[in-house]
N, C-alpha and C positions, 0 to 999 in steps of 0.2 A: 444753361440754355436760357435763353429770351423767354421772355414771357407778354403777353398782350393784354395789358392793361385796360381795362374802359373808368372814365374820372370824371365823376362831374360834381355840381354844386348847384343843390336843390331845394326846394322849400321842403317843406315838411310834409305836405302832403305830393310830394314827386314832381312838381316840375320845372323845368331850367329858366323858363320865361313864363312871363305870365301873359294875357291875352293881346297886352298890347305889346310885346316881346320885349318888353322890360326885363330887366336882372340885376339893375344894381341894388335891389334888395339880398342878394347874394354874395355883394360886395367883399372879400375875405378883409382882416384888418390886418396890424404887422402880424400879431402872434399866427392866425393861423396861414397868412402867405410865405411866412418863413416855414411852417411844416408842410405846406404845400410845396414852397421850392427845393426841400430836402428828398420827398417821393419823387418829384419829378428829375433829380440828378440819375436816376438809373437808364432813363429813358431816352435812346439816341433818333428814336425818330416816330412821328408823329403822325397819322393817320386821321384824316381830316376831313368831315363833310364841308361842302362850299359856304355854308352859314358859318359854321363855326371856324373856320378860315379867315374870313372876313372878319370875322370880330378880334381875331387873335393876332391878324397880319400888324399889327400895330406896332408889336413887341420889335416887329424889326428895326423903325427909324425910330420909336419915340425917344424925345429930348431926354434924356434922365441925369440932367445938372439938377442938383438941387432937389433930385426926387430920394426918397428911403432908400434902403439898401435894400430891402428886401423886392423892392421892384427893380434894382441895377441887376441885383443877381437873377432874378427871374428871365430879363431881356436877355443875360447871360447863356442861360439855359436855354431858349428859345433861337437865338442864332446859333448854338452849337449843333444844333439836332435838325435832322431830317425833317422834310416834311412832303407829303403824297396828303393832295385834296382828289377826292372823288368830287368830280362832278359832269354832268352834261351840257353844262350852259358857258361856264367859266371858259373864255378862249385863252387865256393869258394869266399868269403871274408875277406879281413885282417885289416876291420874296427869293432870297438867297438860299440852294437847298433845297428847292421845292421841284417837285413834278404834278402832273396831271392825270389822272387815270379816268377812263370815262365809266366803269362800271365798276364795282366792288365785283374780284374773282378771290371766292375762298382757297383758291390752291395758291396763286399767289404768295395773298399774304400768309400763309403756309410756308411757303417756299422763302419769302420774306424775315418771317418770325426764325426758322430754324438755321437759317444763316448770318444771325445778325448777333452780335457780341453783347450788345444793350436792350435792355425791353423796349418795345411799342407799345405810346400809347395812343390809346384810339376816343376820339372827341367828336361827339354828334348823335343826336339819340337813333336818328334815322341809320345810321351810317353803323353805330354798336349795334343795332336790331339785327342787321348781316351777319356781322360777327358773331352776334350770341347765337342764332336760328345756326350756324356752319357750324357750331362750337369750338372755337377758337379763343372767347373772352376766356381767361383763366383768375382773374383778380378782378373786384372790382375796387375803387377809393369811392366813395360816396359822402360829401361832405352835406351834412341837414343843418340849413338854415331857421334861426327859430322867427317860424313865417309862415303862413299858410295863405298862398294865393286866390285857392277855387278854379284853377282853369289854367290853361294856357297852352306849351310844350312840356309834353311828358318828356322827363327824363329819361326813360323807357318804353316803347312804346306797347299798345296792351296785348299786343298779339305775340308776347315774348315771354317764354316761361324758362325757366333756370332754377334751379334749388343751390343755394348760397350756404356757406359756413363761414360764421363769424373769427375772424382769426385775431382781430384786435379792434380798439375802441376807446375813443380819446373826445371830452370835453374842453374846450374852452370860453376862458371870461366873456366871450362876446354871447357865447350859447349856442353857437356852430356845435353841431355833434359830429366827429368823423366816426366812420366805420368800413374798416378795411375785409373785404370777405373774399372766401378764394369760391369759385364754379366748382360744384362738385358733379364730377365727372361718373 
């Protein structure tokens, strides 16, 4: 069965952006975008707030002559999979794949997650808070940047509580910490 993923990549002390919504301090390098792109092969479709859409829609035309492999394969990954942006303001799409939902409905993606062959994963803090508050997140990937902003976009937002179990845990050279944990239910 599917599973509903939430993924992000954080500072250290929790958030995705900082005040000036900066993130390429978060920047992954090859090592950990090749084990980001290995979690992300499970994943046939993507649950999207409108920010983080925008940022991501890239993946569909960018040039990748000349680029690493670990980003050909990611764009890879990215064209093959679904994708559903919530939002209210967004009139249009110029991704392949894509739909528009104007409101997060927890039975849905309910009805979504339990008929689908691949997991979902779900991208936005605003957007995972729904999910987590309906309980529906079942995993989270949490990659810790070694950074500490002070401020910005929480990765979580604070009105959202969940008790976590650590299921796995993996450093690398850059000093990215991942940590894979399941929602205990």
């Amino acid at each position: 069965m599917a599973k509903l993923i939430y993924s992000a990549l954080m500072s250290l002390d929790g958030y995705i952006a900082d005040r000036d919504g900066n993130f390429d301090w978060a920047e992954p390098d090859e090592e950990v975008h090749a084990f980001i792109n290995d979690l992300e092969r499970s994943v046939g479709t993507y649950l999207l707030g409108r920010r983080t859409y925008e940022i991501l829609r890239v993946w569909e035309t960018l040039e990748l002559e000349g680029e690493p492999d670990v980003m050909r394969d990611f764009a890879g990954i990215w064209r093959a999979a679904d994708k559903v942006v919530y939002s209210t303001t967004l009139s249009s799409v110029d991704t392949a794949r894509t739909t528009i939902e104007r409101r997060f409905d927890p039975d849905a993606v309910r009805e979504l997650r339990d008929a689908a062959e691949l997991d979902l994963g779900i991208g936005g803090p605003e957007l995972a808070a729904h999910a987590f508050r309906a309980g529906l997140v079942e995993e989270c990937h949490l990659f810790l940047a070694p950074v500490v902003i002070g401020g910005g976009t929480r990765a979580i937002p604070d009105d959202v509580r969940v008790e976590l179990e650590l299921r796995d845990q993996r450093s690398f050279d850059s000093g990215m910490v991942f940590l894979h944990h399941l929602v205990r239910r």
